[in-house]
C-alpha positions in Angstrom: 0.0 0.0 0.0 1.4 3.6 -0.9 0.1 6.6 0.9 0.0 10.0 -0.4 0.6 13.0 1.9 -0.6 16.1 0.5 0.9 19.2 2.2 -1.8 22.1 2.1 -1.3 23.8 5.4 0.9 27.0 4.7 0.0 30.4 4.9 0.7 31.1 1.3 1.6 34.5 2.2 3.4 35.4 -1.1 0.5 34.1 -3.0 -2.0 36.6 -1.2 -5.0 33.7 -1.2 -4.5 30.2 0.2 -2.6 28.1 -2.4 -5.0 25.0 -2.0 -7.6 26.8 -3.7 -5.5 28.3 -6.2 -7.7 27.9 -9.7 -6.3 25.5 -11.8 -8.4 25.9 -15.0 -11.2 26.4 -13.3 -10.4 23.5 -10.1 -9.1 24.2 -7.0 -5.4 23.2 -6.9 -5.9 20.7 -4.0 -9.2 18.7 -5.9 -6.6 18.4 -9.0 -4.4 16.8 -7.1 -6.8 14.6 -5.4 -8.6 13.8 -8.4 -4.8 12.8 -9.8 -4.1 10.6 -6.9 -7.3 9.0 -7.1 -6.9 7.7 -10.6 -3.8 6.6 -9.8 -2.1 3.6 -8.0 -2.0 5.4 -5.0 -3.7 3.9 -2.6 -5.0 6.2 0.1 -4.4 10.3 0.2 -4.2 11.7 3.4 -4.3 15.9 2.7 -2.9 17.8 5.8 -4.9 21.5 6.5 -4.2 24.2 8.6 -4.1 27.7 7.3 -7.8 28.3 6.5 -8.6 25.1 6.9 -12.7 25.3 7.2 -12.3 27.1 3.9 -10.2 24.5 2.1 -11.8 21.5 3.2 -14.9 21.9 1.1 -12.4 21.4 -2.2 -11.9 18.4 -1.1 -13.2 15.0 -2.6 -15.7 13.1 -0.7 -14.5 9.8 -1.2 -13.3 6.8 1.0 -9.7 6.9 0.1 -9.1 10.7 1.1 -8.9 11.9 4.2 -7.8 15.1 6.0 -6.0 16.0 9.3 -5.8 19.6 10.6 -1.8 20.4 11.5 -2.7 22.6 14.6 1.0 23.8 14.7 0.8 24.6 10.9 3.2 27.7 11.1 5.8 25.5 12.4 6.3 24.6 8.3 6.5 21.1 6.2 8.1 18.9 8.6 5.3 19.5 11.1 2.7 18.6 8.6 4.2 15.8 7.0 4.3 14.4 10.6 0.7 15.2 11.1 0.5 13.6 8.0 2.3 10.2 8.8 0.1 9.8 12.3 -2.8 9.2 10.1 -0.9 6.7 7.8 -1.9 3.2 8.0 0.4 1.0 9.5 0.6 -1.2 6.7 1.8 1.4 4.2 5.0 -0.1 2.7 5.5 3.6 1.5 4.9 7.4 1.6 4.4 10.0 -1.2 5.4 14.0 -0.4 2.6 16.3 -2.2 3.3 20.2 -1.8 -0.3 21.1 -2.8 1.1 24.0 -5.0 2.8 21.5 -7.2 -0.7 20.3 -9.4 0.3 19.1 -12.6 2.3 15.8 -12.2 0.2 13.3 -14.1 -1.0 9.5 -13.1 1.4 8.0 -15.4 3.9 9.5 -13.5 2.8 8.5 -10.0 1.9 4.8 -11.5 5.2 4.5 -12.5 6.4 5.9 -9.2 4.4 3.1 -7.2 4.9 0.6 -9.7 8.9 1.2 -9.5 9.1 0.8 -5.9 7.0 -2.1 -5.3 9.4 -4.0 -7.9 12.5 -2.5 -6.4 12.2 -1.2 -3.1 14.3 1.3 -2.4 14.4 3.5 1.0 13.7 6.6 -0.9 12.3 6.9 -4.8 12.4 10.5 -6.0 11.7 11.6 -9.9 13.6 13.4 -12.1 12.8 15.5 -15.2 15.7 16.6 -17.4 18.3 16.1 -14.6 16.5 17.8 -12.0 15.2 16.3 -8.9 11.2 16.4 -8.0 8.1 16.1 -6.4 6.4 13.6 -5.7 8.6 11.7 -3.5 8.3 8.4 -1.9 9.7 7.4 1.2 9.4 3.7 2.6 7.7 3.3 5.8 10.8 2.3 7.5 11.7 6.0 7.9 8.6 6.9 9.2 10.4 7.3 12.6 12.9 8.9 11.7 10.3 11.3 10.3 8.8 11.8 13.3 11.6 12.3 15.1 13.0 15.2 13.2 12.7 18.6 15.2 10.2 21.3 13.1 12.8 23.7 12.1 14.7 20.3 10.4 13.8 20.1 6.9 12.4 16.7 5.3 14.9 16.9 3.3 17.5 16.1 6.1 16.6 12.7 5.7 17.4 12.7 1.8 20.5 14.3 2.3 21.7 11.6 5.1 20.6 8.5 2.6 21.8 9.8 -0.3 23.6 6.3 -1.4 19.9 4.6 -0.7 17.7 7.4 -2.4 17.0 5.9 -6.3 16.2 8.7 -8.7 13.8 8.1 -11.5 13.7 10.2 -14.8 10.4 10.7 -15.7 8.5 12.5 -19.7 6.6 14.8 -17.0 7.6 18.7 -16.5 4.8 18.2 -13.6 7.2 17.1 -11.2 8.9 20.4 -11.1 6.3 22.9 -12.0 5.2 24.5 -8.6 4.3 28.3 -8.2 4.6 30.6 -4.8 2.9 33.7 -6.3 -0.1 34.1 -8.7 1.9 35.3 -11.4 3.9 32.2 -11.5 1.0 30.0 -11.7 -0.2 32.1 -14.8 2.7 31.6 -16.3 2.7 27.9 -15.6 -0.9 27.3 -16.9 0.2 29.1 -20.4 2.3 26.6 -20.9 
């Protein structure tokens, strides 16, 4: 079983509106991602909120492999929410996806291929690549779900990366998704040009 954690509790102060709701040709950013995930191998999505949370919970699908968590301590940043994420996880997850929910566009071959790739190979980290450049989403195996947990807030995720970097398998994907993200609303205009 892979989980998907979709990160969607920031303040999105540079973007002026919260980024979860962000239109994405005329869908909320965080239902495109849901909507991806479900048609995907991905086998249950688990979407932290925090900033604006009653707002951004409405976006969401009502379906029986989504589920949400408020990250009370959502101005503490990523780590805190992907460990808000991770209590939620089931413990039979074999593995984790990372979702920044301003990051909409990587497609369900991708994240098929992602799940498919680690359930034939396994490693301790799976992260794609498009033209040389590391992405999102990545997938962490459940082992590391401690040491997740057990990272202080102001360490970043991708501490644990950096420390396994002769274990972390990187995967070149056809999808310009896995790098696309946006922090303002002029860079998601430009994005959804295109």
């Amino acid at each position: 079983m892979v989980t998907c954690i979709v990160l969607a509790a920031g303040e999105s102060r540079r973007f002026g509106s919260p980024k979860p709701l962000a239109d994405i040709n005329g869908t909320p950013a965080v239902r495109v991602i849901c909507d991806t995930l479900l048609a995907s191998a991905v086998d249950r999505v688990i979407v932290v909120l925090g900033h604006e949370a009653a707002a951004v919970r409405p976006a969401l699908p009502q379906h029986e492999r989504v589920h949400s968590i408020v990250n009370e301590d959502y101005r503490r940043g990523m780590t805190s929410s992907f460990q808000t994420g991770l209590s939620l996880a089931a413990s039979s997850a074999a593995g984790h996806m990372l979702q920044p929910v301003d990051m909409p566009f990587v497609t369900v071959a991708t994240l098929d291929l992602l799940c498919r790739t680690f359930k034939e190979q396994g490693p301790l980290i799976l992260v794609p690549t498009y033209n040389g450049r590391p992405g999102h989403p990545p997938l962490f195996s459940s082992s590391l779900s401690d040491d997740f947990k057990a990272l202080k807030a102001e360490e970043p995720l991708s501490s644990i990366q950096h420390r396994l970097k002769q274990k972390t398998m990187y995967l070149p994907v056809d999808d310009p998704g896995v790098i696309r993200t946006y922090s303002t609303p002029q860079e998601l205009s430009r994005l959804l040009q295109n």
